[in-house]
C-alpha positions as CSV (number, residue, x, y, z in Angstrom):
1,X,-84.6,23.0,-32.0
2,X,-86.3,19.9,-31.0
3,X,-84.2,16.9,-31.0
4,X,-87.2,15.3,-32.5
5,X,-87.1,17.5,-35.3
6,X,-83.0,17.3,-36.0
7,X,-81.4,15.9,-39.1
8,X,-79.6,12.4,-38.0
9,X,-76.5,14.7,-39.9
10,X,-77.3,17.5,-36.9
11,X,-77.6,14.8,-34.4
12,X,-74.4,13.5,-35.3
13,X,-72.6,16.9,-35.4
14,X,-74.2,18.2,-32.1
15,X,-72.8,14.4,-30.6
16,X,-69.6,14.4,-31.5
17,X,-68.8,17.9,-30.5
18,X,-70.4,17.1,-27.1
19,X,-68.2,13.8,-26.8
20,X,-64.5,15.8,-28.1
21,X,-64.9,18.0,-25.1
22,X,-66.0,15.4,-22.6
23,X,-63.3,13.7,-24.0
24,X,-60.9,16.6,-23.6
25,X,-61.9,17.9,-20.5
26,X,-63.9,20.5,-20.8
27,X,-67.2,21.4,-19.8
28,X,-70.1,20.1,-22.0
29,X,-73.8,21.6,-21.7
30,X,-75.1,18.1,-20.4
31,X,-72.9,15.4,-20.0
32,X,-73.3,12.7,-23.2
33,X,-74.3,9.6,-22.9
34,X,-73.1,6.5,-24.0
35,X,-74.7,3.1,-23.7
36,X,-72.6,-0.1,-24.3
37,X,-75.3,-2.3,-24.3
38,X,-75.9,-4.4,-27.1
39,X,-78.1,-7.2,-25.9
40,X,-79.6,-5.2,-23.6
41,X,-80.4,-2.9,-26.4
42,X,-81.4,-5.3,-29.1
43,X,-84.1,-7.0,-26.7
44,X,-85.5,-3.1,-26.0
45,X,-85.9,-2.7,-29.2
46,X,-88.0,-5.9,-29.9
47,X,-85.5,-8.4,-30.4
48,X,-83.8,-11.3,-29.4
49,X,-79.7,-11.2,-28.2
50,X,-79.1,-13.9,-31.0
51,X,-80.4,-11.2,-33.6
52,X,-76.9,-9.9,-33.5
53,X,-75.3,-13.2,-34.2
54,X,-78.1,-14.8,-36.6
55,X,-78.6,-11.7,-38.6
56,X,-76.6,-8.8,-37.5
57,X,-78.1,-6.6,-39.6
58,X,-81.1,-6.3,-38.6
59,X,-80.2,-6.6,-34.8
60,X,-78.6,-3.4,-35.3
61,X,-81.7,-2.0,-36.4
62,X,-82.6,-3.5,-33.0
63,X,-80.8,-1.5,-31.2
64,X,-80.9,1.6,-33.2
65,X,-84.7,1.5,-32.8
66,X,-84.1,0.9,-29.2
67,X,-81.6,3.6,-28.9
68,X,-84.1,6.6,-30.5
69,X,-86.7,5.2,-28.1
70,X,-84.6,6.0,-25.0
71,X,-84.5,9.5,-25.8
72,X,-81.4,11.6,-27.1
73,X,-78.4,9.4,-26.0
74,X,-75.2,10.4,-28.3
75,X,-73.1,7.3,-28.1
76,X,-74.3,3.9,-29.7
77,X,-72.3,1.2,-32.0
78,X,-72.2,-1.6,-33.9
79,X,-73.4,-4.8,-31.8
80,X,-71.4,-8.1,-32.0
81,X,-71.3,-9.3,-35.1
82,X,-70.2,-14.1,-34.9
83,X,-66.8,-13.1,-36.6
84,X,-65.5,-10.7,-34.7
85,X,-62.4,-12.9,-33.1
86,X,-64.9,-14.0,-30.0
87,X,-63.0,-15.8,-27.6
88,X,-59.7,-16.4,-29.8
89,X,-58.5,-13.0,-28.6
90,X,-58.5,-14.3,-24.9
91,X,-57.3,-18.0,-25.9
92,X,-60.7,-19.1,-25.6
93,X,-63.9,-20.3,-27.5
94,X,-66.8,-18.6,-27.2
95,X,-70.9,-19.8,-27.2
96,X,-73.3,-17.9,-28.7
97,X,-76.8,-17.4,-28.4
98,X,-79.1,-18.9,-31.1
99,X,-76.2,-21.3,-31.8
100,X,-74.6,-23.3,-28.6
101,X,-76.8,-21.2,-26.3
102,X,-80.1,-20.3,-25.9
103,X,-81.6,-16.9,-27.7
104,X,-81.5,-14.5,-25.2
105,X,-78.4,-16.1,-23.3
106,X,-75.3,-13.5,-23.0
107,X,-72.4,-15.2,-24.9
108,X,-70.0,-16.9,-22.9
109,X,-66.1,-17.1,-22.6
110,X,-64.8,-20.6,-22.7
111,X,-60.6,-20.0,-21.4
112,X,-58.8,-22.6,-23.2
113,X,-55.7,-21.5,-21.3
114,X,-53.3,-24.0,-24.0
115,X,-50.4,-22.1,-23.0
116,X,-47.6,-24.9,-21.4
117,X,-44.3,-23.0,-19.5
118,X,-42.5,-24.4,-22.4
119,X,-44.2,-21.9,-24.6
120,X,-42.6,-18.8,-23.2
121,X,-39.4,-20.4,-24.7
122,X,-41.3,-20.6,-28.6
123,X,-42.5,-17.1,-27.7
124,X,-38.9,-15.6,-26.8
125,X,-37.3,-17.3,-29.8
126,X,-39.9,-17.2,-32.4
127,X,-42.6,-14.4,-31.3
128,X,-46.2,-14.0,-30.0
129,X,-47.3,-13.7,-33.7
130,X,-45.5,-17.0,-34.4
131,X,-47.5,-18.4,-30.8
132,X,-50.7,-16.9,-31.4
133,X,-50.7,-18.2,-35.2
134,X,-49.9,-22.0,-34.1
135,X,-52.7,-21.6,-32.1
136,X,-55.6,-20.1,-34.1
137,X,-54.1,-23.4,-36.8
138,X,-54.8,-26.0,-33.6
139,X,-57.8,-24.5,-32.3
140,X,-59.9,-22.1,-34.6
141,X,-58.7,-23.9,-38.4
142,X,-60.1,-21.8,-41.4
143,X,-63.7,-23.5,-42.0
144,X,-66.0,-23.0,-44.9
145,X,-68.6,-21.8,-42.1
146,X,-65.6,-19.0,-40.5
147,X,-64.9,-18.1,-43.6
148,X,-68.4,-16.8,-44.7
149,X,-69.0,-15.3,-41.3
150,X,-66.1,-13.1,-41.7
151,X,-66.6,-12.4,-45.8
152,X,-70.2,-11.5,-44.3
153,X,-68.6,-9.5,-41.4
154,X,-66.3,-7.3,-43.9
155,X,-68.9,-6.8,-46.0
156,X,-71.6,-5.5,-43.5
157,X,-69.2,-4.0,-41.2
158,X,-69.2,-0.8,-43.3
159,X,-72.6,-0.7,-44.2
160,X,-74.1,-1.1,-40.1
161,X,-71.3,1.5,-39.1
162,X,-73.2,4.4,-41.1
163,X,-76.4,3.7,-40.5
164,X,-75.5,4.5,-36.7
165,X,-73.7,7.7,-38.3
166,X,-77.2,8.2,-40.3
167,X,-79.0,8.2,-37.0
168,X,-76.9,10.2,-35.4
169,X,-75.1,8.0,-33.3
170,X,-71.3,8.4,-32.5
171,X,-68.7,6.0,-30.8
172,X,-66.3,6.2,-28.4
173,X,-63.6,5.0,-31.7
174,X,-64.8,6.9,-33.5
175,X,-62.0,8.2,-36.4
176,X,-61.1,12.1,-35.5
177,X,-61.6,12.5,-39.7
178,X,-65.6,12.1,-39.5
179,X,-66.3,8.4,-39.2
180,X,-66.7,5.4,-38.1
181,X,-63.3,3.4,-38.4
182,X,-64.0,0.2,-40.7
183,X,-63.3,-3.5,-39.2
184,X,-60.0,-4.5,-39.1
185,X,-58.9,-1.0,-37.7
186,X,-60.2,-1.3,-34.5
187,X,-57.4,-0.1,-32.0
188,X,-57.0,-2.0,-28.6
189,X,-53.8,-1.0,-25.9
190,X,-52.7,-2.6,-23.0
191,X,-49.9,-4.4,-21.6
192,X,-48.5,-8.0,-22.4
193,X,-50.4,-9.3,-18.6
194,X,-54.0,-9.6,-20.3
195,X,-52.8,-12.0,-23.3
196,X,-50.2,-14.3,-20.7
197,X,-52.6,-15.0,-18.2
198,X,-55.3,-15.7,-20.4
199,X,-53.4,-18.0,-22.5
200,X,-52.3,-19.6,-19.3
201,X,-55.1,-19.5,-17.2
202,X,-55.1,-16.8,-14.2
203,X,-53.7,-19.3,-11.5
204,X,-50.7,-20.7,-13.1
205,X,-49.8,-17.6,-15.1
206,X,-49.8,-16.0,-11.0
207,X,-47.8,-18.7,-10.1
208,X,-45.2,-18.1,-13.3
209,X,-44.1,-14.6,-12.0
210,X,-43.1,-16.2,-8.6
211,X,-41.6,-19.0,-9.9
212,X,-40.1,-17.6,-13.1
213,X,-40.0,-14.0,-13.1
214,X,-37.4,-13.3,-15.3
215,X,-38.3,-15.5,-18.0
216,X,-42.2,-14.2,-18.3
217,X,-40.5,-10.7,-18.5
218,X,-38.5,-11.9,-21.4
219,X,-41.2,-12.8,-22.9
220,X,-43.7,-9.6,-22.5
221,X,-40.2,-7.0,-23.4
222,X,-40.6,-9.8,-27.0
223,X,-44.5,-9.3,-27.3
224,X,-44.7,-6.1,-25.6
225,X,-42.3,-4.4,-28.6
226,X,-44.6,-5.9,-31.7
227,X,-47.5,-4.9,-29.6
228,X,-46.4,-1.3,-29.4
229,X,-45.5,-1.1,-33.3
230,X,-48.7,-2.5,-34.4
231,X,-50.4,-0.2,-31.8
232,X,-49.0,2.6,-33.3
233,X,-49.3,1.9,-36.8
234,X,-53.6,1.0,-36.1
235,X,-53.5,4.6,-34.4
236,X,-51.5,6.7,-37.5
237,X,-53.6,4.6,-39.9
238,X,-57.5,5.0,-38.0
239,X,-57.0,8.5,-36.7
240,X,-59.2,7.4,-33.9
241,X,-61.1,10.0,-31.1
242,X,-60.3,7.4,-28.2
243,X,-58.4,4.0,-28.2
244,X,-59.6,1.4,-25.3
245,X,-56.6,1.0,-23.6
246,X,-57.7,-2.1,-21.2
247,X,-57.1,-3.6,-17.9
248,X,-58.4,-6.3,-15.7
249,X,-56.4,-9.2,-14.5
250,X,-53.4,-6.9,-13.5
251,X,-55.7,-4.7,-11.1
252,X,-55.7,-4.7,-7.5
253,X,-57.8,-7.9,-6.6
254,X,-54.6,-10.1,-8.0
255,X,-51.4,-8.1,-7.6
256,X,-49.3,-6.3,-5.2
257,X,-47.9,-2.8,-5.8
258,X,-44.3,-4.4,-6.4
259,X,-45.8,-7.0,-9.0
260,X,-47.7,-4.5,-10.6
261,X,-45.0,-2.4,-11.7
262,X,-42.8,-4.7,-12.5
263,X,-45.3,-6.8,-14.7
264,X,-48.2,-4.2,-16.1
265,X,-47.6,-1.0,-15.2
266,X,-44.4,-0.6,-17.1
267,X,-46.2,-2.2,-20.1
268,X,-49.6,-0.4,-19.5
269,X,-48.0,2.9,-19.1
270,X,-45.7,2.9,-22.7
271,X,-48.9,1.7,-24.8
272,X,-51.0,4.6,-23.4
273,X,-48.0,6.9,-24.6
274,X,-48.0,5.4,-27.8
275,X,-52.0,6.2,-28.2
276,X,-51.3,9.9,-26.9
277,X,-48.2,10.6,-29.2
278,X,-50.1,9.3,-32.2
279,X,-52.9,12.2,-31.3
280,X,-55.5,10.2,-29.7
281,X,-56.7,9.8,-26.1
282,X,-57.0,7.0,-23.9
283,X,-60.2,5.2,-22.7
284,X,-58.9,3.8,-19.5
285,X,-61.3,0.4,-19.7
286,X,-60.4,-0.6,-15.8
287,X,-62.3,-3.7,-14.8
288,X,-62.0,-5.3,-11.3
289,X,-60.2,-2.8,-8.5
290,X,-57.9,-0.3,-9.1
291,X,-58.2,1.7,-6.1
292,X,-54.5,1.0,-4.6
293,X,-53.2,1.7,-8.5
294,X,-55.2,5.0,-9.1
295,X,-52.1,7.3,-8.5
296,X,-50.0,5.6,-11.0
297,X,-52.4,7.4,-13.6
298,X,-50.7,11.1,-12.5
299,X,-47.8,9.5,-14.4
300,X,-49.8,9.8,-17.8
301,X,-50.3,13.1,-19.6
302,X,-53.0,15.9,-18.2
303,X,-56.4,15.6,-20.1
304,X,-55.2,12.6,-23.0
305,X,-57.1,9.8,-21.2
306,X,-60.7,9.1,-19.7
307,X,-60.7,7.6,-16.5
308,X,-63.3,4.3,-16.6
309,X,-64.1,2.0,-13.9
310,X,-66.1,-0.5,-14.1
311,X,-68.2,0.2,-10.8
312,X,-66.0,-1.5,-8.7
313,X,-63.2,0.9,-8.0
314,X,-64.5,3.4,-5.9
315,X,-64.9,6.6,-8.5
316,X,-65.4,9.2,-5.8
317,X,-62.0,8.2,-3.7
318,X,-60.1,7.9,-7.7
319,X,-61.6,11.8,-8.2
320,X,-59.9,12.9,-5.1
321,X,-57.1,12.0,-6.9
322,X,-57.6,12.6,-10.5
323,X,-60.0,14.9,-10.9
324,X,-58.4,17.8,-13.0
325,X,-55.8,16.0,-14.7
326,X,-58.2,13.2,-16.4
327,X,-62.1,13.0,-18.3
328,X,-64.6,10.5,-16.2
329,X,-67.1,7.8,-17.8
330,X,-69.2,5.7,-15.8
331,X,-70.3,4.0,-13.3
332,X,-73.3,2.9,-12.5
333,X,-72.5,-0.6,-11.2
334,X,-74.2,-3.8,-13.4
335,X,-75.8,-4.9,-10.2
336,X,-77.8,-1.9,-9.6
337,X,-78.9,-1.8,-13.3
338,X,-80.3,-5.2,-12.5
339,X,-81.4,-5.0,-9.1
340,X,-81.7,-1.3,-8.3
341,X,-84.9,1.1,-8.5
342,X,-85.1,4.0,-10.9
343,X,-84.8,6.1,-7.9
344,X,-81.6,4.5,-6.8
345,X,-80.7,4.7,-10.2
346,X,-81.6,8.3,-10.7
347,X,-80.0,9.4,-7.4
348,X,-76.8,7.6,-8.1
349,X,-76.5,9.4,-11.8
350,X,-77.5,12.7,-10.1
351,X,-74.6,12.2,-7.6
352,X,-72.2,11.5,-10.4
353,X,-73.0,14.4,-12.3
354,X,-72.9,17.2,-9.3
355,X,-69.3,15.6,-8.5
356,X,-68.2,15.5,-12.3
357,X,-69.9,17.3,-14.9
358,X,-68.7,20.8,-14.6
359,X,-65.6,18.9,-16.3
360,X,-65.4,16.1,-19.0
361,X,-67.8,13.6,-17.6
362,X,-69.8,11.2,-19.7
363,X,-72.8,9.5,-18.2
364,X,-72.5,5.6,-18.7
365,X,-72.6,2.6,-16.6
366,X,-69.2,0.6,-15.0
367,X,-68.2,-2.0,-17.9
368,X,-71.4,-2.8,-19.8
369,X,-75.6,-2.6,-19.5
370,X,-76.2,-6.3,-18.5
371,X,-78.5,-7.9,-21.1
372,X,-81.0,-8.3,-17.6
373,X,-81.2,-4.6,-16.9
374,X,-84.5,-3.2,-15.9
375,X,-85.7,-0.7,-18.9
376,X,-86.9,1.3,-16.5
377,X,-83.6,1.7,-14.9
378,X,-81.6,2.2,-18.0
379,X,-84.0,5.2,-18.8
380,X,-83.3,6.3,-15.6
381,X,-79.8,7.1,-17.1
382,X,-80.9,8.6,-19.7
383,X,-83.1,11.1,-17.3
384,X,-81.0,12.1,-15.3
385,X,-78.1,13.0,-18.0
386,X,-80.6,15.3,-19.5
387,X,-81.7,16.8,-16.8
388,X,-85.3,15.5,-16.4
C-alpha cells in the first residue's frame, strides 16, 4: 500500500513497530527516521520559530504539515511549548523568540550559575530538592503570567501529543502501552555532573573537584539517591519505549579517565540500570566527545540502550567497539545540515546506513536539525533512509 493512501492509525502502527526493533536491535526493513527539529520544522512548514512559543498549537500543525511534506519520516513530537521548565532545569533563564528575541531566533540559554561552595553544605544537610526549590522561589517566583503558561501547557499538552499519534507520528518516549506519555511524566537520566556544574558554572564547578573532591561527592551520593528514586518511579509510572539518559559536560573535552569515573560514570552508569530494570531502554543523548569513554558502555546491558552522538564523537571508531551489543541513531553533524550539499548529505547518510542498518540503526542527525538547515539537505535525510 501506498503510504499516501495509509490510515494515520496504519502509519502509526507500521512506525512504532519499525522504531521497537531499531530500538531492540534488530533489523528493520529501512531504517526509521526521526527528526528533532522543531524550529527547523515549524519554519518548513510555513511558519515562524515563535509559533511554538506564541501559539503552540498551531506551530505544531507547523511542523506536522512540514513533517507529511518531507515524505514518510516515522518519528516527530511535540515542539517547545514557553512552560516547559526552559532554562530553570540548567539554573538558567531562557529568551525566546517572539518575546525577548526576534521571531525566527533559536531560543537561548542564559547560565545563571547562583550556586556559591557554601551551597554544597545546604545540599548535603537539607537536599537538592530543598536547593533547587530556594532557587526556583529567588529566581523564577510563581507569576500570574507562568502560571497561565503552564495551566495552558497542561491543558494542551495532551491534546498536540495525539494529533502527532493521529498523523501517524511516534516518539522516541513514547509509552510501551500505545501512547504518547502526558507532561509531567517525561523521564530524563543521568548523573548528578550535568545539574552541579550548571548551577555552578562549568569553570568553577571544574575547579571544585580539584579543590574539594570529597565534599562535591558528598553531595552527588545526596542528590544522586533522590534522583535515582524519582527516576525509577517516572519509569514504573510512564512505561516509556526509551528514556534520554543524557550527557555532555562530563564527556571527553573536560575530564580525564580518572575524573570521569570517579565523578559521572559511577552516577551515569546506575541511572541507565535503573531505566533498564524498570523495562525500558536507554537513549544514550551524548553531546561533546566521548571517544576516549566509548568502552565504558560494554559495562551496560547488550541491546537495552541506543548509542547517540551528537556528530562529534567519531560514530564509525564507537562501532568498532559497540556495534553488536548496542542500537545506533544519528549523526549527521549540525554543520553539514547547514553548510553541506545534498550530495554530501546523501553520501554521508548512505555511508551510515551500509555500516549500520543491517542492525538497529535509526537515521537522524547528531543532537538536533539546526533551525538554519538547508531544506534541501534535510530531505536529503529523508532520501536516503528510504532508499531513493
Amino acid at each position: 500500500m501506498d503510504e499516501n493512501t495509509k490510515t494515520g492509525q496504519e502509519l502509526y502502527k507500521e512506525h512504532l513497530e519499525r522504531l521497537k526493533k531499531a530500538v531492540a536491535n534488530e533489523k528493520t526493513d529501512r531504517p526509521p527516521i526521526n527528526l528533532n527539529a522543531d524550529a527547523f520544522l515549524v519554519q518548513y512548514g510555513g511558519g515562524k520559530v515563535s509559533d511554538l512559543v506564541n501559539d503552540p498549537e498551531y506551530g505544531n500543525d507547523l511542523i506536522i504539515k512540514a513533517l507529511q511534506k518531507l515524505g514518510d519520516v516515522d518519528c516527530g513530537g511535540p515542539g517547545a511549548f514557553p512552560a516547559m521548565g526552559g532554562g530553570a532545569f540548567f539554573f538558567a533563564r531562557i529568551k525566546l523568540p517572539g518575546r525577548e528575541l526576534p521571531d525566527n531566533m533559536i531560543w537561548q540559554i542564559d547560565e545563571l550559575r547562583p550556586m556559591t561552595e557554601q551551597d554544597y553544605d545546604v545540599i548535603i544537610d537539607k537536599g537538592f530538592g530543598y536547593y533547587t526549590e530556594q532557587f526556583m522561589k529567588k529566581y523564577f517566583p510563581e507569576t500570574e503570567e507562568s502560571k497561565k503558561d503552564m495551566e495552558a501547557m497542561m491543558q494542551l499538552g495532551p491534546k498536540v501529543a495525539q494529533k502527532y499519534i493521529d498523523a501517524g507520528y511516534v516518539t522516541l518516549g513514547v509509552s510501551q502501552e500505545g501512547g504518547t506519555p502526558q507532561p509531567g511524566m517525561m523521564c530524563i537520566a543521568g548523573a548528578p555532573f550535568n545539574s552541579l556544574s550548571a548551577a555552578r558554572g562549568t569553570g568553577e564547578f571544574l575547579r571544585d573537584i580539584k579543590k574539594m573532591p570529597d565534599k562535591v561527592l558528598e553531595a552527588m551520593n545526596v542528590m544522586h539517591e533522590t534522583n535515582l528514586k524519582t527516576l525509577r518511579d517516572t519509569v514504573r509510572t510512564a512505561k516509556p519505549l526509551t528514556v534520554f539518559t543524557g550527557g555532555g559536560r562530563e564527556a571527553g573535552d573536560f575530564l580525564s579517565i580518572k575524573d570521569f569515573e570517579k565523578f559521572a560514570w559511577k552516577y551515569f552508569k546506575e541511572a541507565a540500570n535503573v531505566v533498564i530494570e524498570e523495562g525500558s531502554y536507554c537513549y544514550l543523548h551524548l553531546d561533546c566527545s566521548w571517544d576516549r569513554f566509548v568502552k565504558y558502555f560494554l559495562e551496560l546491558p547488550k541491546n537495552k540502550m541506543v548509542f547517540g552522538p551528537d556528530g562529534t564523537t567519531n560514530i564509525f571508531k564507537a562501532a568498532d567497539v559497540l556495534y553488536g551489543h548496542t542500537a545506533f541513531y544519528g549523526d549527521v553533524h549540525p554543520s553539514m545540515m547547514s553548510l553541506g550539499t545534498p550530495d554530501e548529505v546523501y553520501a554521508y547518510c548512505k555511508k551510515l546506513m551500509d555500516r549500520f542498518a543491517d542492525k538497529g540503526f535509526i537515521m537522524s542527525t547528531g543532537c538536533a536539525v539546526p533551525s538554519n538547515a538547508k531544506p534541501e539537505n534535510v530531505e536529503a535525510v529523508v532520501a536516503a533512509a528510504l532508499g531513493k
